[in-house]
KEKE-3310 file (N, C-alpha, C; in steps of 0.2 Angstrom, whole numbers, plus 5000, padded with zeros to 4 digits):
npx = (5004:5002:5006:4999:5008:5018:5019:5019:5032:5038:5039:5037:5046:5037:5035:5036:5024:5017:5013:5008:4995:4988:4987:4978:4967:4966:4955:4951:4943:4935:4928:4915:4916:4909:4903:4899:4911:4909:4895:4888:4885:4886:4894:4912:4919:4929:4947:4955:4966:4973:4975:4972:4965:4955:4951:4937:4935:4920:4911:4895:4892:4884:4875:4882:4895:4909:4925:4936:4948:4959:4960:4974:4982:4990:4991:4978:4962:4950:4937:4945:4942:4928:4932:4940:4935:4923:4911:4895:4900:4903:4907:4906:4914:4917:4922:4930:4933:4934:4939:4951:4954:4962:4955:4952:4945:4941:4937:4946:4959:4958:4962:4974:4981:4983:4986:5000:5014:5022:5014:5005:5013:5014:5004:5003:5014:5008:4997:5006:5010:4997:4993:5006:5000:4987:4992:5001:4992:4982:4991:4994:4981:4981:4992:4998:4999:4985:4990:5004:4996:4993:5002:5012:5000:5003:5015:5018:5005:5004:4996:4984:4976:4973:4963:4955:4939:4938:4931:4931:4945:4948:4939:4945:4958:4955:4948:4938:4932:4938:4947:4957:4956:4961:4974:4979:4978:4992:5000:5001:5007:5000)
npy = (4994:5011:5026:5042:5053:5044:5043:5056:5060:5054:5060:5077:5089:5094:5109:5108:5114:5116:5100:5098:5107:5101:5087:5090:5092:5079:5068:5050:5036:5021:5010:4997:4984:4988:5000:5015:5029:5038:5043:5041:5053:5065:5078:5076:5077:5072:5070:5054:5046:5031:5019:5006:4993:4993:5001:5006:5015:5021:5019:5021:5014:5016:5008:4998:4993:5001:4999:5011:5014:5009:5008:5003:5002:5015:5024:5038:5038:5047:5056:5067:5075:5081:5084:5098:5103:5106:5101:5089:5073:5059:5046:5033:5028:5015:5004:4987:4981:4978:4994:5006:5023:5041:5055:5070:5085:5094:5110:5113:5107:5115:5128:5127:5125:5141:5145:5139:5137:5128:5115:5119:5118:5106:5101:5103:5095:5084:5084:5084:5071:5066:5067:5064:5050:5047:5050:5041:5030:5032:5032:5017:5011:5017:5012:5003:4984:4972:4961:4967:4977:4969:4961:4973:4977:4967:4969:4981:4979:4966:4959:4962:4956:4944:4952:4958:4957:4948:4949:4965:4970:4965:4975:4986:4984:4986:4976:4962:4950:4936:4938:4942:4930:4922:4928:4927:4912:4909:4917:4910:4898:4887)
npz = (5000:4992:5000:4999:5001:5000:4988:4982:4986:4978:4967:4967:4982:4995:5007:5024:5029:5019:5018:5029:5025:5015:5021:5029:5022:5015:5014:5020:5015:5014:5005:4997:4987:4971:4975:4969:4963:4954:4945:4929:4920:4931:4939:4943:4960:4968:4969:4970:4975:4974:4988:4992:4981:4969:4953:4939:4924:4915:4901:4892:4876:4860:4867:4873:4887:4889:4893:4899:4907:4918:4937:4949:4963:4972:4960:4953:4952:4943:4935:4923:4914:4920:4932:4930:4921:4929:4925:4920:4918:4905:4909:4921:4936:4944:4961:4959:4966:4987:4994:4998:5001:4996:4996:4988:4988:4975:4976:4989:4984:4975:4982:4989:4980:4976:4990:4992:4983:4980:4981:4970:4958:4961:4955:4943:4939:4942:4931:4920:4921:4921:4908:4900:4902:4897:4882:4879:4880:4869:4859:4861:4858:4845:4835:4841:4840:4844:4851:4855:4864:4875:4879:4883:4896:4902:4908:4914:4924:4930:4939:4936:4927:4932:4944:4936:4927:4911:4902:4905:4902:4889:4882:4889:4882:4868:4862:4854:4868:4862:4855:4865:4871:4862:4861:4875:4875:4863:4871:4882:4877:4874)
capx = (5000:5007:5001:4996:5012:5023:5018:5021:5039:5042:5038:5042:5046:5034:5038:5033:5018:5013:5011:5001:4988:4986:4985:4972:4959:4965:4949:4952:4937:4936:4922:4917:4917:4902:4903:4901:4913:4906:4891:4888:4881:4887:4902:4916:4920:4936:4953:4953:4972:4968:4979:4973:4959:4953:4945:4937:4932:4920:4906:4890:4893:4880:4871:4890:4898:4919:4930:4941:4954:4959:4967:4975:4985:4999:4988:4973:4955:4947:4936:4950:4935:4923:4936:4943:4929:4915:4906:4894:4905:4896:4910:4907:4918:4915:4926:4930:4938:4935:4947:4953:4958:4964:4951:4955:4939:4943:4938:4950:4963:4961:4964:4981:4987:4981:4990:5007:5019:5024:5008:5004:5017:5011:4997:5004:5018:5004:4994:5009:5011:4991:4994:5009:4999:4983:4994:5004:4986:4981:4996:4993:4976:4983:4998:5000:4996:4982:4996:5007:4992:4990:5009:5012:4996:5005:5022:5017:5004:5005:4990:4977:4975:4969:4960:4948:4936:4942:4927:4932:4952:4947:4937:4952:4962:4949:4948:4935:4935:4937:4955:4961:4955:4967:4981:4981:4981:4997:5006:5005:5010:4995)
capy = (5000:5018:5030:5051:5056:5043:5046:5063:5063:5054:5067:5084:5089:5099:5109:5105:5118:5111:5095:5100:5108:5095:5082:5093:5092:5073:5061:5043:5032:5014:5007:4992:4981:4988:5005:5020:5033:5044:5039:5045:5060:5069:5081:5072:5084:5072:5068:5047:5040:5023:5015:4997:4991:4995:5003:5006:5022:5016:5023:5017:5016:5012:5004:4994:4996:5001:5001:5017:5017:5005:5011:5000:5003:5019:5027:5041:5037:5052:5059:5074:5083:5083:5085:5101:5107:5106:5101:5082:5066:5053:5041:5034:5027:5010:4999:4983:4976:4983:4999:5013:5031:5045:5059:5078:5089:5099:5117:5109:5109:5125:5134:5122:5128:5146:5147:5136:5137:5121:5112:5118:5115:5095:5099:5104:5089:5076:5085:5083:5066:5059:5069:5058:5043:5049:5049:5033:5025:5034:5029:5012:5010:5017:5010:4994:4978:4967:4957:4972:4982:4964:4962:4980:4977:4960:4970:4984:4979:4958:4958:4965:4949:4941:4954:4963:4952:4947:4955:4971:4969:4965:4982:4992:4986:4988:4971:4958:4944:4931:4939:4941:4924:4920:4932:4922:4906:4910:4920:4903:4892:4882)
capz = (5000:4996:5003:4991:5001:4999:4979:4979:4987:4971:4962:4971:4988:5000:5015:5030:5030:5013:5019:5035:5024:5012:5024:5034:5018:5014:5017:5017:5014:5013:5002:4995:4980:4966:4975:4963:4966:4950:4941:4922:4919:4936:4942:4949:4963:4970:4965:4972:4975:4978:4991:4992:4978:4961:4949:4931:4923:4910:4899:4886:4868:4858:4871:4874:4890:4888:4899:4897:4912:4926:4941:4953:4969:4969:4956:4954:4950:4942:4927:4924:4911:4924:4940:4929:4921:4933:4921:4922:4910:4902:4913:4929:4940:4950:4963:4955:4972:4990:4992:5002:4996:5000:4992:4991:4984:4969:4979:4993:4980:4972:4988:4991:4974:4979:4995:4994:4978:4980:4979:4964:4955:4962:4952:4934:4937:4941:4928:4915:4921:4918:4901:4897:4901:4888:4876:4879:4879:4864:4853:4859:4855:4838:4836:4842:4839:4850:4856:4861:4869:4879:4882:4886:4900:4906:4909:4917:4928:4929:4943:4933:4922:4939:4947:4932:4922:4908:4895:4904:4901:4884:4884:4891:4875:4863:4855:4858:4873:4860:4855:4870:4872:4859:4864:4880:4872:4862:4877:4889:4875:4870)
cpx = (5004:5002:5001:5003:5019:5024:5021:5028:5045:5042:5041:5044:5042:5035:5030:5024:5015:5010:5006:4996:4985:4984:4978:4966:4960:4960:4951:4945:4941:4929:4920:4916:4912:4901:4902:4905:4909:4899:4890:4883:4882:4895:4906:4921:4927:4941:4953:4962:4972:4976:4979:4967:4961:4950:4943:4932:4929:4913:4901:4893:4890:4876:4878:4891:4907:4920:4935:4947:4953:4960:4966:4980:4990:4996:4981:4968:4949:4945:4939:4947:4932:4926:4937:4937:4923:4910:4903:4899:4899:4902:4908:4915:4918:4923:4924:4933:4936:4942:4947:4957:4960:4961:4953:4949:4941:4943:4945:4957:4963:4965:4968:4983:4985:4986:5000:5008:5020:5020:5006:5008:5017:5008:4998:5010:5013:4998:4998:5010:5003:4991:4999:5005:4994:4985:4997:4999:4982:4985:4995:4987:4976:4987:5001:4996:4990:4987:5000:5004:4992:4997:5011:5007:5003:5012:5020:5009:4998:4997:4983:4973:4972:4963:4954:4945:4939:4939:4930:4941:4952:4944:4942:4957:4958:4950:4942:4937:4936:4947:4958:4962:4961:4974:4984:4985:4989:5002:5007:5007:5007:4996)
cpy = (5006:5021:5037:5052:5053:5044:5052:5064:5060:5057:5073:5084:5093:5101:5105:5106:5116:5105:5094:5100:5105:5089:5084:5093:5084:5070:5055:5039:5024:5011:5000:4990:4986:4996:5012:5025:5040:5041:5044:5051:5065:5073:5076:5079:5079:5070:5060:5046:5035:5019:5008:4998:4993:4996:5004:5010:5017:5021:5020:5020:5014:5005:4998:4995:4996:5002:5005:5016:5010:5005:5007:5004:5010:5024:5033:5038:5046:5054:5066:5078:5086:5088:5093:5106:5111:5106:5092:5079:5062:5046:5041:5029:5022:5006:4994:4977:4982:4988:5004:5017:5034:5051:5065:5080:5093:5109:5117:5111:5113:5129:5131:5127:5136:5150:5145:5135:5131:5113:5114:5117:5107:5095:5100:5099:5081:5078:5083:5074:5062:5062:5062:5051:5042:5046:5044:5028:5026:5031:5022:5008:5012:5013:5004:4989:4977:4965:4962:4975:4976:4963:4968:4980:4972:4964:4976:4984:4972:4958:4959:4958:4944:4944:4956:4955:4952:4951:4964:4974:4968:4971:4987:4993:4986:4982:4967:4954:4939:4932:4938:4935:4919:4921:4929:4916:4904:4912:4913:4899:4886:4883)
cpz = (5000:4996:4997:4997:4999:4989:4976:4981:4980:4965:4964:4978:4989:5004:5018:5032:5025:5013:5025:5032:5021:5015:5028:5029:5015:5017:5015:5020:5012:5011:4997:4989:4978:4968:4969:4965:4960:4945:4934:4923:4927:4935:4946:4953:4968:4966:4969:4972:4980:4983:4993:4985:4971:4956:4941:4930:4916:4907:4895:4881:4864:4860:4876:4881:4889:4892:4898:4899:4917:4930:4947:4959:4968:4964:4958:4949:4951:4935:4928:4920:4915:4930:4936:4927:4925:4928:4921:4913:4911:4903:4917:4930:4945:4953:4960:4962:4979:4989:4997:4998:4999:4995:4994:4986:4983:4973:4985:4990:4975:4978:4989:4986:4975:4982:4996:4984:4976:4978:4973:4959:4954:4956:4944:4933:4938:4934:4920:4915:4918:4911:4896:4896:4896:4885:4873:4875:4873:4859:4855:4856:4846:4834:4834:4843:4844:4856:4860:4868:4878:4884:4888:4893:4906:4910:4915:4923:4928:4931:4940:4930:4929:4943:4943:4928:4918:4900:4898:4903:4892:4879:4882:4882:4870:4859:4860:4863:4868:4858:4857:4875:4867:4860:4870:4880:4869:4865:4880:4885:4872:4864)
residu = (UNK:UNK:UNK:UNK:UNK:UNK:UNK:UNK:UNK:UNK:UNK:UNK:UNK:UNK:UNK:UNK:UNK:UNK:UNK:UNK:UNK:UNK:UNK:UNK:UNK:UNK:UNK:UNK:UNK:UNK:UNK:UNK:UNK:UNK:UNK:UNK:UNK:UNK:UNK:UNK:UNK:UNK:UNK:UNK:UNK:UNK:UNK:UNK:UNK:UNK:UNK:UNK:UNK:UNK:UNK:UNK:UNK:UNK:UNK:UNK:UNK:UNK:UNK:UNK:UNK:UNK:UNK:UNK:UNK:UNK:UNK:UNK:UNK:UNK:UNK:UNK:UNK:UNK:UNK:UNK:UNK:UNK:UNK:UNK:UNK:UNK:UNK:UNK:UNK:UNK:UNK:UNK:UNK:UNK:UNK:UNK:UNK:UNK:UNK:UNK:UNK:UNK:UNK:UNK:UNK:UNK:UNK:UNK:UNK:UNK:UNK:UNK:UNK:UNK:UNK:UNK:UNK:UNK:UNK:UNK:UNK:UNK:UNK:UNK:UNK:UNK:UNK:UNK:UNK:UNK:UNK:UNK:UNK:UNK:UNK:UNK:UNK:UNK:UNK:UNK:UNK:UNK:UNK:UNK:UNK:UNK:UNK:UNK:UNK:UNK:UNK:UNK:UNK:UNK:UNK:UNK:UNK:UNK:UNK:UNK:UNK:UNK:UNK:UNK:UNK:UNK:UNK:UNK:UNK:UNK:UNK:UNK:UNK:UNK:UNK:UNK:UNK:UNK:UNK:UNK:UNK:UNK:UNK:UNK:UNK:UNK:UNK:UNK:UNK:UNK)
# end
């Protein structure tokens, strides 16, 4: 389990006063499987860094349901349209496994970036960093094969392939379950 501090010292440092005041609007919740944190067509008014569990931002498509995003342990679970716009998404946001977070409510965090320098700059280096990962996920969905997209999952984060459904793992990478039924089959060797 990391903890939204031990996260961010891998990213920047904060003083001591920075870290008070942010700790003093951190909420941690503990909620369980099926949960919803954001449901479709609402504001999502927190930022979610999940310290145990996991989660799947997901949306309708033609009646479909996809699975956009996955967030596991160490990570943030957030619609960053909504969270940024204040404006309602047509994603929600359910736990996939009980979980505990550590939530900071978007006015919460204006007024951090407001008052302390340092903090905000958290928020234009985590802001650059879910930007990198967009993009990542964008080019791969462009880009790269089934098999990589599948690979590329296995490599960077093994556990999923056990913990998520496998229709909604097949989702994430945008190929049917029948593919990654085969993608499977030819990863273990059959």
């Amino acid at each position: 389990m990391e903890s939204l501090f031990a996260f961010i010292k891998q990213m920047t440092t904060l003083s001591d006063e920075s870290q008070d005041a942010l700790a003093a609007v951190v909420r941690r919740m503990d909620l369980p499987k099926g949960n919803r944190l954001l449901r479709p067509g609402a504001v999502c008014h927190y930022l979610y860094f999940i310290e145990k569990g996991l989660t799947r931002t997901w949306y309708l498509k033609d009646g479909k349901d996809v699975t956009d995003w996955i967030s596991a342990e160490g990570s943030f679970a957030v619609s960053i349209i909504s969270f940024l716009t204040r404006q309602p998404d047509r994603r929600g946001i359910e736990l996939l496994e009980d979980s505990t977070f550590q939530a900071i409510a978007y006015t919460d965090l204006e007024n951090l970036y407001r008052q302390y320098h340092d903090i905000d700059r958290l928020g234009r280096l985590l802001l650059s960093h879910g930007i990198i990962q967009l993009q990542q996920r964008f080019d791969d969905l462009h880009f790269a094969t089934a098999q990589q997209r599948y690979q590329q999952l296995i490599t960077t984060n093994p556990s999923l392939v056990n913990r998520v459904p496998l229709g909604m793992i097949a989702s994430f990478l945008g190929i049917t379950q029948e593919t990654l039924s085969r993608i499977r089959a030819q990863h273990s060797g059959f």
